[in-house]
SERO-4910 file (N, C-alpha, C, O; in steps of 0.05 Angstrom, whole numbers):
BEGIN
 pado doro    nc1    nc2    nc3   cac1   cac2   cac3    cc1    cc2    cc3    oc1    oc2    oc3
  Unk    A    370    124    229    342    126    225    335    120    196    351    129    179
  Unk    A    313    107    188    308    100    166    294    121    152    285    141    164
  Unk    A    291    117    122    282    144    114    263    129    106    261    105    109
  Unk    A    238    157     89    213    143     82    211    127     72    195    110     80
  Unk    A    229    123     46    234    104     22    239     81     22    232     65      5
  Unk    A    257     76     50    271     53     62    239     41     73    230     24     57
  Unk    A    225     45     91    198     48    104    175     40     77    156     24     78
  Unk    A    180     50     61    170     41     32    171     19     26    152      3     25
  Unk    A    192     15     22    208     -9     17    197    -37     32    185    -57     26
  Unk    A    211    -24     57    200    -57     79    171    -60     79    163    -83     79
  Unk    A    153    -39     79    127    -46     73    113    -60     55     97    -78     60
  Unk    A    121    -50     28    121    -71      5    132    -95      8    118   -115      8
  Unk    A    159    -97     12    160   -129     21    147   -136     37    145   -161     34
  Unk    A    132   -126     61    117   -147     90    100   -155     69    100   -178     61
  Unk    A     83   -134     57     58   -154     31     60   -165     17     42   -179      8
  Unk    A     90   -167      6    102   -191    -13     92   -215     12     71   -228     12
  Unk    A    111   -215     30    114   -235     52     90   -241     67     89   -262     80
  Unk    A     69   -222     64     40   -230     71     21   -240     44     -4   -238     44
  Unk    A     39   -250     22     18   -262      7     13   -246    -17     14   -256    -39
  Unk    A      8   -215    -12     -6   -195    -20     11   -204    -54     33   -214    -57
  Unk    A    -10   -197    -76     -4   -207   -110      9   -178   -117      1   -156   -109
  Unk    A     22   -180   -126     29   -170   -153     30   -131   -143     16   -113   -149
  Unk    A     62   -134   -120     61   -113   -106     79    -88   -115    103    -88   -120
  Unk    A     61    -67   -117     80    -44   -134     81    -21   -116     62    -13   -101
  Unk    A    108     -9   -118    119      9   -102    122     35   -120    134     33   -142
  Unk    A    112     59   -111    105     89   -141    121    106   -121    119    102    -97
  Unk    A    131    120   -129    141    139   -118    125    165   -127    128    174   -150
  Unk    A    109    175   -109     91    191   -124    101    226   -118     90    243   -132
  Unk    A    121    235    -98    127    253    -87    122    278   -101    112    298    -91
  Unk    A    134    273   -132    137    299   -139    111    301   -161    114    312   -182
  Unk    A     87    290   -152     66    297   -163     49    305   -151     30    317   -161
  Unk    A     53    299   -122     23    316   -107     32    327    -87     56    322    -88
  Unk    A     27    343    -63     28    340    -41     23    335    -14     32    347      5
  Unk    A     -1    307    -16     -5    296      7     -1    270     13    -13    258     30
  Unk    A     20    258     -5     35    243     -4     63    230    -14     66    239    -36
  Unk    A     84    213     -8    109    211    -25     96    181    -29     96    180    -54
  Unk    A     85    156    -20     95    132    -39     66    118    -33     54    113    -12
  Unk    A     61    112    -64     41     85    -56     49     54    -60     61     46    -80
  Unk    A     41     36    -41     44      8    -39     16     -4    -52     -4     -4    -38
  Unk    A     15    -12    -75     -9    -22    -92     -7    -57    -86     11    -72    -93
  Unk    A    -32    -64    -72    -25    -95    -71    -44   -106    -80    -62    -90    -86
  Unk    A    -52   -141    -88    -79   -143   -100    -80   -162    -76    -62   -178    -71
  Unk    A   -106   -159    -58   -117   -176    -40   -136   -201    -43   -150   -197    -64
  Unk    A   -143   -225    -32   -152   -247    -40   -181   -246    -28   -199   -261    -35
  Unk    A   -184   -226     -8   -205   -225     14   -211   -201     31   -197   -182     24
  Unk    A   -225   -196     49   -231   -187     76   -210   -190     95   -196   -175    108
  Unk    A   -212   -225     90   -198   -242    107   -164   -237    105   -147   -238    123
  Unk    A   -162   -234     90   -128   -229     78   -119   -207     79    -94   -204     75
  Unk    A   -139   -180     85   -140   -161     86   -138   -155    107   -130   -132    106
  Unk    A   -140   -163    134   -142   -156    151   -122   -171    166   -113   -168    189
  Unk    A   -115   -196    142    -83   -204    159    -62   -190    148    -41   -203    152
  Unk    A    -58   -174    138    -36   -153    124    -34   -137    143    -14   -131    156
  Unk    A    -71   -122    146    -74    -93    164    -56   -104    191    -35    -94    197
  Unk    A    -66   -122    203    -51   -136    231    -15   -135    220     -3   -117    231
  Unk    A     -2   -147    206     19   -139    196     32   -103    200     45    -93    219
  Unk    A     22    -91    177     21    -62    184     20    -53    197     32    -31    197
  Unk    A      5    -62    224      3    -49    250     28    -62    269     40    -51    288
  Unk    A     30    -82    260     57    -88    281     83    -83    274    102    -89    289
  Unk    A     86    -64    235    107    -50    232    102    -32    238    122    -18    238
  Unk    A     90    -24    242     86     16    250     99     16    272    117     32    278
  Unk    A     91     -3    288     94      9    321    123      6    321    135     11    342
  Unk    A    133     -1    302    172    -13    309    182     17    292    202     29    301
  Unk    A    172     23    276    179     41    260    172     70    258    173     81    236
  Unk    A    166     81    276    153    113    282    133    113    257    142    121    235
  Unk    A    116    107    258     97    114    229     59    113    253     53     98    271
  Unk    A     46    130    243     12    120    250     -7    119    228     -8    133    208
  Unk    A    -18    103    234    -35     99    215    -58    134    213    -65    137    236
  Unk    A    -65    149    203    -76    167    197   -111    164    195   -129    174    207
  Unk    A   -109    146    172   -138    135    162   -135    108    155   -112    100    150
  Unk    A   -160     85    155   -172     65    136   -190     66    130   -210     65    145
  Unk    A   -189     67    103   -226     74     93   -218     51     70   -198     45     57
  Unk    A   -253     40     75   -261     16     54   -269     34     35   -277     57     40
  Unk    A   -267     20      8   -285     35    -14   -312     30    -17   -330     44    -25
  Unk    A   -311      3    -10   -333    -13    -17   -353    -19     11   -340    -19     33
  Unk    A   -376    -21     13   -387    -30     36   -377    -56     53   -371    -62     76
  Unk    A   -380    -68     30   -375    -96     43   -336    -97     53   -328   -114     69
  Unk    A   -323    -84     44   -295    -76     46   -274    -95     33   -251    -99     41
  Unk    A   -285   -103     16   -265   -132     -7   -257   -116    -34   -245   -126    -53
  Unk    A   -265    -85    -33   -266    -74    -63   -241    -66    -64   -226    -72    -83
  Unk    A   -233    -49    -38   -208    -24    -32   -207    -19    -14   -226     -8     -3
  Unk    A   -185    -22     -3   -178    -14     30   -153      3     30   -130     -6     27
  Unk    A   -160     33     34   -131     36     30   -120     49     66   -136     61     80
  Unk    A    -94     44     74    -85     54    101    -65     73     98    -44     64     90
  Unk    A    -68    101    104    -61    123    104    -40    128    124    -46    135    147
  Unk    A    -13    124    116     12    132    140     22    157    126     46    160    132
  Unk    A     16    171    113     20    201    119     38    204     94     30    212     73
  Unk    A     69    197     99     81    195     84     75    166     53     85    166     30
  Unk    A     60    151     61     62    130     54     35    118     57     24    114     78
  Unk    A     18    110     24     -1    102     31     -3     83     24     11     82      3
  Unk    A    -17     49     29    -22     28     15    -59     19      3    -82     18     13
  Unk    A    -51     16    -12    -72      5    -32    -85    -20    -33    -79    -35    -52
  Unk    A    -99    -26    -18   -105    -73    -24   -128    -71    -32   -147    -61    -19
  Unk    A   -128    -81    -58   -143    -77    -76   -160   -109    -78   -154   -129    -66
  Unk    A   -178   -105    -96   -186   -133   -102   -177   -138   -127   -168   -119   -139
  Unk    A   -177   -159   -140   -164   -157   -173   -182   -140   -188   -174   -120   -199
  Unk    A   -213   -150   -187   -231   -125   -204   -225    -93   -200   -225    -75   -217
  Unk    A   -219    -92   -175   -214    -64   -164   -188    -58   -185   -188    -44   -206
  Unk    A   -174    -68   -176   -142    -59   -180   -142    -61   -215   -125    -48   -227
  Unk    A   -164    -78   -231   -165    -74   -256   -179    -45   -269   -173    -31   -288
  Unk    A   -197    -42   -250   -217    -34   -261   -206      8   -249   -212     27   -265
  Unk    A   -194     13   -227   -176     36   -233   -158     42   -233   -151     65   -229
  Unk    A   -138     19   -238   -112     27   -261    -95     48   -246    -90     69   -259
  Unk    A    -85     46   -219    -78     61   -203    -49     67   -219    -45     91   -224
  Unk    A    -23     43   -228     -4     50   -238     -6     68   -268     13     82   -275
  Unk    A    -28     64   -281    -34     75   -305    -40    101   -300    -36    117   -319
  Unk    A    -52    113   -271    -70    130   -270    -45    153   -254    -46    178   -254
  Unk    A    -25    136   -242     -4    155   -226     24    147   -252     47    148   -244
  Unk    A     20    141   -272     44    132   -286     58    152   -291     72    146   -311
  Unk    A     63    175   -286     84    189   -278    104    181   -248    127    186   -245
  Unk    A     90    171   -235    109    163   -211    131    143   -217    132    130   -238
  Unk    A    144    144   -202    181    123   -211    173     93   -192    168     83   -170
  Unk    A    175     89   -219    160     51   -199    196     41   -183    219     44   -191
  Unk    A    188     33   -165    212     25   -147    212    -10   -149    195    -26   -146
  Unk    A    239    -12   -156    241    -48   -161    241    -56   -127    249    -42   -108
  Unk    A    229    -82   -127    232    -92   -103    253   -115   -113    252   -124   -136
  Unk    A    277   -127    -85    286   -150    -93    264   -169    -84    246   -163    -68
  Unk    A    269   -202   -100    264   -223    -92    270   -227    -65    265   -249    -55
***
């Protein structure tokens, strides 16, 4: 059985592999407790956004994981989308977004996890 981290892991890569920019893996565990890892991605769209979410949803179902929540930040939903697997949350951000709150700056106590190539 895979552990969360592993589950971390492959998720960050599907968003490498779905396009997703400039993808960071935090291990946030021993800072809060309503979650262990965030997947920070920068999204291009709606459109791109919702080909990841489709992604996500067809690792979950292979992988014991549910989605919990998706909440847009934004109305229009291009700002921040983040999808809530409990253990594991992801972030698809827009570049302004992802500039503008500094999520690795803001959790930079978490242990950034290298992804391979």
């Amino acid at each position: 059985m895979k552990t969360t981290e592993e589950k971390a892991i492959e998720l960050a890569k599907l968003m490498i592999d779905g396009k997703g920019k400039d993808v960071t893996l935090l291990d946030v565990s021993g800072l809060n407790s309503w979650t262990d890892y965030f997947v920070i991605v920068t999204v291009n769209s709606s459109v791109h956004w919702q080909g990841l979410l489709k992604d996500v949803k067809t690792y979950i179902k292979d992988n014991d994981l549910e989605i919990h929540i998706t909440n847009k930040k934004s109305p229009d939903g291009d700002d921040w989308n983040l999808i809530d697997l409990g253990a594991i949350v992801i972030h698809l951000m827009s570049e302004q977004a992802r500039e503008f709150y500094d999520l690795e700056k803001l959790w930079h106590a978490g242990r950034v996890i290298e992804l391979e190539a």
